[in-house]
C-alpha positions as CSV (number, residue, x, y, z in Angstrom):
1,X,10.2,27.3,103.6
2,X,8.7,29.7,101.0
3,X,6.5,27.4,98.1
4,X,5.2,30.3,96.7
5,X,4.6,28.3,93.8
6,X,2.1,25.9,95.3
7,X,-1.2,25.7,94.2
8,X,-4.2,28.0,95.7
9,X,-7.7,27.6,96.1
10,X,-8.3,29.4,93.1
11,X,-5.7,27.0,91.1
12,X,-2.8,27.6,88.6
13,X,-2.8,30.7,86.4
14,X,-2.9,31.0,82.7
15,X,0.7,31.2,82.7
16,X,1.7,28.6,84.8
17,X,0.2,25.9,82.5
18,X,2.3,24.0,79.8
19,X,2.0,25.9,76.6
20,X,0.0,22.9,74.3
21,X,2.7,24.1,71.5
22,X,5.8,22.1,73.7
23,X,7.2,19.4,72.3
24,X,10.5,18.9,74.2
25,X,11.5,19.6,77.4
26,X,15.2,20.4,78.9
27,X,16.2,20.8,82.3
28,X,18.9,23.0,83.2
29,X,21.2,24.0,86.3
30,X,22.1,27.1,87.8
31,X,24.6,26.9,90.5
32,X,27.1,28.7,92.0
33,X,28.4,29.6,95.4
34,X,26.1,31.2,98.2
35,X,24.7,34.5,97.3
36,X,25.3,34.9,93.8
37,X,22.2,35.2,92.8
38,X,20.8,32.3,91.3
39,X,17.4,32.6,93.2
40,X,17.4,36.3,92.1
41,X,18.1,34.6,88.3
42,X,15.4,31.9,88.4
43,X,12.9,34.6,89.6
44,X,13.7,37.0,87.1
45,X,13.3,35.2,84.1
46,X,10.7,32.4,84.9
47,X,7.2,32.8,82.8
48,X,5.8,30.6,86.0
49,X,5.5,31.9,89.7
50,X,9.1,30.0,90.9
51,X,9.4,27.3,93.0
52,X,11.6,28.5,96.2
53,X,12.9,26.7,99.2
54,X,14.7,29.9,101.4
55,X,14.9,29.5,105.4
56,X,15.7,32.8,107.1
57,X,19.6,32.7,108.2
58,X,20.0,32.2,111.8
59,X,22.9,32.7,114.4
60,X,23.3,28.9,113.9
61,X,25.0,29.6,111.0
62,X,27.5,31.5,111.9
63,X,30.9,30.4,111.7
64,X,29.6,27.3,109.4
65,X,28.1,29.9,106.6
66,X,29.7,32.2,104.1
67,X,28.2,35.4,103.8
68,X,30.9,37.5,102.3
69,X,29.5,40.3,100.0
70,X,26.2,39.3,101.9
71,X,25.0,41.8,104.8
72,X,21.9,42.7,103.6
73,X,21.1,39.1,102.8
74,X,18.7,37.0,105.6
75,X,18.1,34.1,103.5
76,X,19.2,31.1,102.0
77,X,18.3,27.8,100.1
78,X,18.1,25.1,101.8
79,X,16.9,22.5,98.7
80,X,16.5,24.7,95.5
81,X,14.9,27.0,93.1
82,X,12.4,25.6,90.3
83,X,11.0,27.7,86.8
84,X,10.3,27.4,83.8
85,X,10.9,29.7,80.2
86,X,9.7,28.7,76.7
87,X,12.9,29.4,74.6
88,X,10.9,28.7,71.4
89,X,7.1,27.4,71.4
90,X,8.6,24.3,70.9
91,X,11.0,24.1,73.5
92,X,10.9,24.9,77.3
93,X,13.5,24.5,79.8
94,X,13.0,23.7,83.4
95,X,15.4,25.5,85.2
96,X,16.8,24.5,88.9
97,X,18.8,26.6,90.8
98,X,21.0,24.4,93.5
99,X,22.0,25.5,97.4
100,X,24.9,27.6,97.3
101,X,25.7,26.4,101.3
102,X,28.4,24.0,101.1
103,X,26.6,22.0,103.6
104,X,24.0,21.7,101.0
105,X,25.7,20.6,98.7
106,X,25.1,16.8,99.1
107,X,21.4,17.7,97.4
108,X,23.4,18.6,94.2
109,X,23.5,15.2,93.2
110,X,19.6,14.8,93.1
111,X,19.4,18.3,90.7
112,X,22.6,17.0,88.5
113,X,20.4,13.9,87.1
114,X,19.0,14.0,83.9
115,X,20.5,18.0,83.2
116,X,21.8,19.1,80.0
117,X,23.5,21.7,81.0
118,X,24.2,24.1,83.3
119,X,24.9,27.9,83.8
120,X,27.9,28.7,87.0
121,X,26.7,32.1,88.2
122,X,30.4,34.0,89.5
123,X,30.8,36.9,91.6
124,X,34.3,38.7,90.8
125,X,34.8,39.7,95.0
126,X,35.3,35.7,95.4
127,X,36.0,33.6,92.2
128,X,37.1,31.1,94.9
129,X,33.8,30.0,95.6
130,X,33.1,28.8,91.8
131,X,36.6,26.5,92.1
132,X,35.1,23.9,93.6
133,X,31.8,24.4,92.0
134,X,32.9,24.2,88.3
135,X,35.5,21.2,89.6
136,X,31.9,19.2,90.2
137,X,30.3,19.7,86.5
138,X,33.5,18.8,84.8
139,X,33.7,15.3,87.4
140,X,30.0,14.7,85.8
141,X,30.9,15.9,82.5
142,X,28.1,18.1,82.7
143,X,28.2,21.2,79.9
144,X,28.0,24.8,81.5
145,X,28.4,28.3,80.8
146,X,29.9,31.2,83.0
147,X,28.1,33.7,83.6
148,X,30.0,36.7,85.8
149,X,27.0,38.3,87.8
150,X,26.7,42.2,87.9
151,X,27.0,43.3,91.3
152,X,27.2,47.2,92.8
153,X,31.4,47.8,93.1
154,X,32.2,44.4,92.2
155,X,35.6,44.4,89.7
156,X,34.9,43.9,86.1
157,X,37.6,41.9,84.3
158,X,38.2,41.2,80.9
159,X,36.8,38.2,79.6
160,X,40.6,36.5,79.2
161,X,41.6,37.2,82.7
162,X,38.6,35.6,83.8
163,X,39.2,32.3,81.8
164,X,42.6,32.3,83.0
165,X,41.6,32.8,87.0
166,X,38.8,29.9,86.8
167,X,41.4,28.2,84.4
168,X,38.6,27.2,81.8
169,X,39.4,26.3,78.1
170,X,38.6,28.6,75.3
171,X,35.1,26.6,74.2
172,X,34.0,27.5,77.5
173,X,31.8,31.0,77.3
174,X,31.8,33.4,79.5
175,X,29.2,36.1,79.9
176,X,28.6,39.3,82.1
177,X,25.1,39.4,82.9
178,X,22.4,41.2,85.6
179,X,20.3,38.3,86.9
180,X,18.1,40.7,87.8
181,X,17.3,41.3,84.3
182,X,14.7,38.9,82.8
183,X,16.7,40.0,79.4
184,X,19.9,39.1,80.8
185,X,18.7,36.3,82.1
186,X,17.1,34.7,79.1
187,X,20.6,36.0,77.1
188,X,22.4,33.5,79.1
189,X,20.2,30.7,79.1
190,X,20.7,31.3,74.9
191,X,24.4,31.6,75.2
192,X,24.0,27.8,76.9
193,X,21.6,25.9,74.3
194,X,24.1,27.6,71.4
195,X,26.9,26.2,73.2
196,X,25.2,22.4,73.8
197,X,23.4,23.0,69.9
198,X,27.2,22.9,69.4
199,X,28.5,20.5,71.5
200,X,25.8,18.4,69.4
201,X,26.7,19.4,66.0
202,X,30.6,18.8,66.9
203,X,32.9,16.6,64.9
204,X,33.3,13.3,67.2
């Protein structure tokens, strides 16, 4: 496994320490289905070096493992993805990217407690693979945000025949974005504490 967060001789850098200004803390999900970048979005847009926890994909999984769209890819997580970003000096969220593996998916229970919310991360080859996924946040009545990852020859749809495919009600947004983009990144993770802000502020 790759902790290339952990600790060296030398210990943490500068920006790996709490900024003293924090005074709340928010932990957020990124999930989706395998390969759709949500180690690639934790990376780009975490101010700390990012937790990881990718195996190098074997022959064992074949036949068990999707990796449609994937060729090039010769890793996978096996528990899950940790940063951090300071959206204000005030606030910081903790962000944890889950397994997209299905067999992996029993750890999602561990990563669901105690989130506010969570970003779904779609690829437009196979919106099949975020059924299942955005089926699990609404059984937990967790908040999330779509976000439709950019990839090379992927189809771009419009926003409305998106909701319609993933059948998600009009509240719900739904953003393109290039999580390899810290920008992008940090735009999405907005789009999702102005949707909770006002999931807060609603009329009960």
């Amino acid at each position: 496994m790759d902790f290339n967060s952990s600790d060296t001789l030398a210990g943490p850098r500068r920006e790996d320490v709490l900024p003293a200004t924090a005074a709340s803390a928010v932990k957020v999900v990124i999930v989706g289905g395998f390969g759709v970048g949500k180690t690639t979005m934790v990376g780009s847009v975490s101010e700390i070096r990012p937790l990881t926890t990718e195996e190098t994909m074997t022959q064992a999984g074949i036949g068990i493992d999707d990796d449609y769209g994937s060729a090039t890819k010769t890793a996978t997580t096996v528990a899950m993805d940790f940063g951090r970003i300071s959206i204000t000096e005030q606030l910081v969220l903790y962000l944890f990217g889950t397994p997209g593996q299905e067999r992996f998916w029993f750890l999602w229970n561990g990563l669901f407690e105690g989130a506010l919310g969570a970003v779904v991360l779609v690829d437009t080859r196979r919106l099949e693979v975020s059924f299942d996924v955005i089926g699990r946040l609404e059984e937990r009545g967790v908040p999330f945000v779509v976000a439709v990852n950019s990839f090379p020859g992927a189809p771009r749809y419009p926003v409305a025949e998106l909701r319609a495919a993933l059948d998600l009600p009009e509240e719900i947004p739904i953003l393109h974005c290039d999580a390899r983009r810290r920008a992008s990144s940090r735009d999405v993770l907005l789009s999702l504490m102005r949707f909770l802000h006002s999931l807060s502020t609603a009329p009960s």
